[in-house]
N, C-alpha and C positions, 0 to 999 in steps of 0.2 A: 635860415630855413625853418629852425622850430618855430622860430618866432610866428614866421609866415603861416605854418600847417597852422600853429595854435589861434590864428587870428581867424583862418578861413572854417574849422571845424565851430570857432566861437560864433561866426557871422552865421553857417547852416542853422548852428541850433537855434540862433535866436530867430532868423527867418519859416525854421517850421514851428516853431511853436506860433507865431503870431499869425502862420497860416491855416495852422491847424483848427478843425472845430469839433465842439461836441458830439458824441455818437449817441442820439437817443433811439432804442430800439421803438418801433414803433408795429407792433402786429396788425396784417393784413388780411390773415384767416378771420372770418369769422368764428369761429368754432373757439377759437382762444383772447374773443374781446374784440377785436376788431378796431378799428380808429373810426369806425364810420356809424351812427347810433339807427340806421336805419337798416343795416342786418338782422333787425331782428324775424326778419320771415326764413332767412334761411335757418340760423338757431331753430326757430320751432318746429319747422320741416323736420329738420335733422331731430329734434326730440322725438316728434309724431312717428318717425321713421324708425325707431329703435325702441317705442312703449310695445309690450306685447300683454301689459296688463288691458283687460275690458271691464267697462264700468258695467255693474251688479245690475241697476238699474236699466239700463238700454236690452241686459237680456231677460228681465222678468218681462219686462213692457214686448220683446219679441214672441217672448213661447205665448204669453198671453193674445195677441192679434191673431196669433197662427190656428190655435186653440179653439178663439170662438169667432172665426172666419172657416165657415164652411162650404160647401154646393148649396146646401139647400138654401144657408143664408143668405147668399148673394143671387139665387133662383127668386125666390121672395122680393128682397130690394129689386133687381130687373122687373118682376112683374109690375113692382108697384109704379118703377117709374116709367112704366108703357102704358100704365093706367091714366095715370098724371097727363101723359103725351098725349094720349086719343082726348079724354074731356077736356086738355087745355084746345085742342084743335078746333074741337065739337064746340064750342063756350064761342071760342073767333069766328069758326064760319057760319053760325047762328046768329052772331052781333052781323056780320057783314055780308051775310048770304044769304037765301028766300028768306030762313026761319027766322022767328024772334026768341030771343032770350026770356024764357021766365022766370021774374024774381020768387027767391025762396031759399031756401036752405036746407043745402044738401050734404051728405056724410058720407066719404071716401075712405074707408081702412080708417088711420087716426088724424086724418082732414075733415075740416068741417068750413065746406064753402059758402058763403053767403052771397046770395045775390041781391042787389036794390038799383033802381030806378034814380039818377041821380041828377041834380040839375046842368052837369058837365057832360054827361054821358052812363052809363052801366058800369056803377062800383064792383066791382068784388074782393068780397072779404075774406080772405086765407087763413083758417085757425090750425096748425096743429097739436098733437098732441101734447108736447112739452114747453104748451105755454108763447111757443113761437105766433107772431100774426104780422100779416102780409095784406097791404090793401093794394089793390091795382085801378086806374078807372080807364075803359074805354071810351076813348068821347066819340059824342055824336059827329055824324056828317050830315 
């Protein structure tokens, strides 16, 4: 009968060892490495979500817009691009309406329109102030 237990406890262990396998832990959290390389949007989430410092930068560049963005200033810009609206309208329904277009060159605030007579149709030439230039042509019908 020892003989017997000693044979059958001999035979368990060698049958769980050769059943047995490796235990690799392998984490599934992001947050602790992950197995997968393509968490990394939750990782930065979770940083983004927990930085309470602000870059120095993004608030100098704020007080500054804030500062020299006023009523009058944006009163100004609106006027001017009402002005822009009515002579680009006045320019079209003159090319395409009783009136004719006369060439010459004309100065808008810091615009300077030129007009010419072109073998396609009615260029115009759009200078602004900081160097900016704009040619458009309306052709003929």
């Amino acid at each position: 009968m020892k003989n017997f237990l000693l044979v059958v406890y001999f035979t368990a262990g060698l049958l769980s060892h050769t059943l047995a396998q490796s235990f690799v832990y392998h984490p599934n959290n992001p947050s602790f490495g992950g197995n997968n390389p393509l968490n990394y949007s939750a990782m930065l989430n979770a940083a983004q979500a927990q930085d309470r410092n602000k870059d120095p930068a993004t608030l100098t560049t704020s007080r500054a817009s804030a500062t020299t963005t006023n009523s009058l200033t944006n009163f100004a810009q609106s006027l001017q691009n009402q002005l822009l609206s009515r002579i680009s309208s006045s320019l079209i329904g003159n090319q395409f309406g009783e009136g004719t277009l006369r060439p010459g060159t004309y100065t808008f605030g810091n615009f300077q329109v030129q007009i010419t007579n072109g073998s396609d149709g009615v260029v115009l030439r759009i200078v602004d102030g900081q160097g900016g230039e704009t040619s458009i042509t309306i052709p003929y019908f």
